[in-house]
Each structure stands twice: as C-alpha cells, then as structure tokens.
Biotite code that builds the C-alpha atoms (Angstrom):
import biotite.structure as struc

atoms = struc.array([
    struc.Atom([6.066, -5.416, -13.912], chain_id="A", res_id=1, res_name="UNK", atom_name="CA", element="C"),
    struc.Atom([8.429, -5.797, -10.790], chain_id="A", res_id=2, res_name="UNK", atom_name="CA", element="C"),
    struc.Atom([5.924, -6.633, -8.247], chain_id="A", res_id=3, res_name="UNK", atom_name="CA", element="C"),
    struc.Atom([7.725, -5.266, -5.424], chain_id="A", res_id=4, res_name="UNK", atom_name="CA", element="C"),
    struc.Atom([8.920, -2.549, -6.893], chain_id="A", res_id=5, res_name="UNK", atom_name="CA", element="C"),
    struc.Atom([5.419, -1.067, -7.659], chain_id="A", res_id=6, res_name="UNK", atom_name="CA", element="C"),
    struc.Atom([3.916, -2.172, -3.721], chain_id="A", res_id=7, res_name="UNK", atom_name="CA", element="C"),
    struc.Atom([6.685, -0.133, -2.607], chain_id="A", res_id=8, res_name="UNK", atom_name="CA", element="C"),
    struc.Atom([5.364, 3.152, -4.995], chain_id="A", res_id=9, res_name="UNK", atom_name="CA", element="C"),
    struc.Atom([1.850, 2.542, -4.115], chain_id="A", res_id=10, res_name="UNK", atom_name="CA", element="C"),
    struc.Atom([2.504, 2.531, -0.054], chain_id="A", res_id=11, res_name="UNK", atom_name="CA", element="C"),
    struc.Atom([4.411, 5.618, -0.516], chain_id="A", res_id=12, res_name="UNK", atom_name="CA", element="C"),
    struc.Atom([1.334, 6.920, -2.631], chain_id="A", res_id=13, res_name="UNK", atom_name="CA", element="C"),
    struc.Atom([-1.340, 5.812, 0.760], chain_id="A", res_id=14, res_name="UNK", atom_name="CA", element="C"),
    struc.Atom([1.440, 7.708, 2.881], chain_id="A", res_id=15, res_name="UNK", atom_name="CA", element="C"),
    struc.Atom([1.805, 10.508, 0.947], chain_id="A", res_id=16, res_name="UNK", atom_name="CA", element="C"),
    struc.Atom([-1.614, 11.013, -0.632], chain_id="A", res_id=17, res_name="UNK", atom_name="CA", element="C"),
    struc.Atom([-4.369, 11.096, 1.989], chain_id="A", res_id=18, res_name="UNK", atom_name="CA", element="C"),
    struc.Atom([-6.992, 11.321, -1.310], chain_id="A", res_id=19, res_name="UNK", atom_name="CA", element="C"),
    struc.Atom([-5.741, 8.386, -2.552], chain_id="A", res_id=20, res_name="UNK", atom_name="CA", element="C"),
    struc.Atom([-5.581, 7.209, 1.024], chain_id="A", res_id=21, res_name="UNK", atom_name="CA", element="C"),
    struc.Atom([-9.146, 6.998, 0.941], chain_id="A", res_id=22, res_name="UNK", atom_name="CA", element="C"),
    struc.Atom([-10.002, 5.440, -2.647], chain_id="A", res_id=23, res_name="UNK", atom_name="CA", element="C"),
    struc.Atom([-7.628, 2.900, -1.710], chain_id="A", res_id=24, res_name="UNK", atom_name="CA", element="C"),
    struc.Atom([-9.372, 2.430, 1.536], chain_id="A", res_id=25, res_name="UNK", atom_name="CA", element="C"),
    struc.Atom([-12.967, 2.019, -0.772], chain_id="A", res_id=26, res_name="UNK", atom_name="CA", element="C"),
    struc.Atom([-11.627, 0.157, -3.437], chain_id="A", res_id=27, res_name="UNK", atom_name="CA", element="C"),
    struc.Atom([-8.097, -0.874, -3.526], chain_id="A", res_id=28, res_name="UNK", atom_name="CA", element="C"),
    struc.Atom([-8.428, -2.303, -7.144], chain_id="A", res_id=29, res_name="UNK", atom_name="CA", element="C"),
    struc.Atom([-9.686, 0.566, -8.765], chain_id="A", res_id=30, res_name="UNK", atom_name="CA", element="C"),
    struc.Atom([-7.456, 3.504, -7.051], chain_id="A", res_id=31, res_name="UNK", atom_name="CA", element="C"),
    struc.Atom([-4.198, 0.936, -8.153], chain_id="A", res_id=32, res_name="UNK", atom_name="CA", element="C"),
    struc.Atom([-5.515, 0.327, -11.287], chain_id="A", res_id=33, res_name="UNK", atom_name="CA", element="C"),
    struc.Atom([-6.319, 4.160, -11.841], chain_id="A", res_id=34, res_name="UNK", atom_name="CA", element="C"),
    struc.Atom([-2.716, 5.416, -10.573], chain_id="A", res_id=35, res_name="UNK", atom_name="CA", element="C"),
    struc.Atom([-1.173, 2.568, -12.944], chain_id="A", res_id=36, res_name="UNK", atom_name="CA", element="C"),
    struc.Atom([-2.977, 4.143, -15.722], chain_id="A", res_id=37, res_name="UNK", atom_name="CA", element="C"),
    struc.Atom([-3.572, 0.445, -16.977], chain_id="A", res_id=38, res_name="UNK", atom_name="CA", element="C"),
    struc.Atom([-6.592, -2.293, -16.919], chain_id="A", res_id=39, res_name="UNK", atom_name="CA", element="C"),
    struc.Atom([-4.013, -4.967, -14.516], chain_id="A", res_id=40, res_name="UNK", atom_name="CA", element="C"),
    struc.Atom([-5.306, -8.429, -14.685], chain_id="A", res_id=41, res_name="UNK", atom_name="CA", element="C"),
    struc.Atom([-7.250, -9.228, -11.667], chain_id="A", res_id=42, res_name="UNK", atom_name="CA", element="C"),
    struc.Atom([-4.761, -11.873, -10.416], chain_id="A", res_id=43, res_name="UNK", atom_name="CA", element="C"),
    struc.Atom([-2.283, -9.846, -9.955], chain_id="A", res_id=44, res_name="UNK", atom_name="CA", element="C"),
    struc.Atom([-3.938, -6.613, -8.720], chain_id="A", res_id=45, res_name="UNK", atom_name="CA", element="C"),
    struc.Atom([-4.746, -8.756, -5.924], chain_id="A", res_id=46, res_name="UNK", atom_name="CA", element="C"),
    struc.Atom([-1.134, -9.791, -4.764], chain_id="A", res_id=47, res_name="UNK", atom_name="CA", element="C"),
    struc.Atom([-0.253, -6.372, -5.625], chain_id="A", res_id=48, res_name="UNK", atom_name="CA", element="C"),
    struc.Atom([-3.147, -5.175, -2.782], chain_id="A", res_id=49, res_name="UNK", atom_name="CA", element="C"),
    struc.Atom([-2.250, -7.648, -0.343], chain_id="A", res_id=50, res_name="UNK", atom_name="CA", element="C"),
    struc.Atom([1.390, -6.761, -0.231], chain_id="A", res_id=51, res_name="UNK", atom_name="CA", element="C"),
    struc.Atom([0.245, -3.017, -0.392], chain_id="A", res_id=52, res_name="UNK", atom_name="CA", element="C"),
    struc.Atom([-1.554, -3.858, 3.137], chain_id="A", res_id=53, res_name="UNK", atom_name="CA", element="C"),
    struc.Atom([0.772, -6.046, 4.543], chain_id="A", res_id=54, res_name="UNK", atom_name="CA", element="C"),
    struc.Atom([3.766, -3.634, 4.267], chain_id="A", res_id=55, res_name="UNK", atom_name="CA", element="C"),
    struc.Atom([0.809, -0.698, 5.740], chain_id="A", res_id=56, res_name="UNK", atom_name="CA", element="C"),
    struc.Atom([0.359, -2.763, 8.774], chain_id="A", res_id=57, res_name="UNK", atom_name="CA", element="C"),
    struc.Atom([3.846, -3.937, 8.948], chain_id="A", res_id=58, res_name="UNK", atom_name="CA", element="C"),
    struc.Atom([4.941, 0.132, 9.071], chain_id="A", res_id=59, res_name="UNK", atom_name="CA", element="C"),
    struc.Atom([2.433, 0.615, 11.698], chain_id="A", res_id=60, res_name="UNK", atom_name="CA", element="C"),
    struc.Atom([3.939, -2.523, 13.876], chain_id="A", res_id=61, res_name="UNK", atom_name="CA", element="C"),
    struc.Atom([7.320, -1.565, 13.567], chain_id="A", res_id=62, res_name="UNK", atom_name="CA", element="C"),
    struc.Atom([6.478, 2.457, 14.183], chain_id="A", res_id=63, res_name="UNK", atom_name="CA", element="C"),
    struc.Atom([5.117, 1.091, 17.633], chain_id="A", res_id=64, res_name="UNK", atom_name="CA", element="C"),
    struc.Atom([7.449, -1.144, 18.246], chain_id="A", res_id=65, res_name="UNK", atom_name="CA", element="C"),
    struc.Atom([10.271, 1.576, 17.994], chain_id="A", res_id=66, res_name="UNK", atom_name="CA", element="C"),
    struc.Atom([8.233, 4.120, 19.868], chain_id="A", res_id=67, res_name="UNK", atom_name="CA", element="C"),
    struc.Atom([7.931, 1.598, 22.704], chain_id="A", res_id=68, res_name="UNK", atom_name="CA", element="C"),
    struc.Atom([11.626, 0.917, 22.798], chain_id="A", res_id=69, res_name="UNK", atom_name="CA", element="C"),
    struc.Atom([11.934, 4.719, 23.707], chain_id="A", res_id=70, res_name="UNK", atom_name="CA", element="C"),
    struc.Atom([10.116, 4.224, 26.820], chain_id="A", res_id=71, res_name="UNK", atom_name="CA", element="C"),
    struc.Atom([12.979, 1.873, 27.897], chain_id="A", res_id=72, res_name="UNK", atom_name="CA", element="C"),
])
C-alpha cells in the first residue's frame, strides 16, 4: 500500500464527500477502513489518519494564506 498515495485519495474523499466528511470526523478508523474495503492493521491506519489531518489543516493554512496575499 503506497501510503501517500492513499492519504492523498482519502483527503479528496473528506473534500468531496461531506457524508464521509462526517464519519471521518466520528471515527476516522472506521470510515478509512470502510472506504478501503479492508480490516488495515491498526498501526498503520493511524499514520494513514494523521497524514489524512495534517494535509486537511495544511489545505486550510495555505487556502488562508493565499487569500490573505490578495489583500496585498
């Protein structure tokens, strides 16, 4: 499984999906491990949620951070 590869297809799932939007909001685990279609080991369902959020949050800095450079 390319790690990156599937945090980049689940991010675009939370952007695109506001259903799954909100099971991954209640329980990240289960809504990844229910759009993989697969039991993933619990070590590695966790790195794949943490990147999941980090590249969220990182969107949402960088959206701001462009919208403020049109101000100036």
């Amino acid at each position: 499984m390319d790690l990156k590869e599937k945090i980049e297809e689940i991010v675009e799932k939370v952007k695109d999906d506001d259903n799954f939007k909100e099971e991954f909001k209640k329980n990240p685990e289960k809504a990844i491990e229910n759009l993989a279609g697969i039991d993933i080991p619990d070590g590695m369902v966790d790195k794949v949620v943490d990147g999941v959020k980090a590249k969220i949050a990182g969107d949402k800095i960088s959206g701001a951070v462009g919208s403020l450079k049109k101000l100036f």
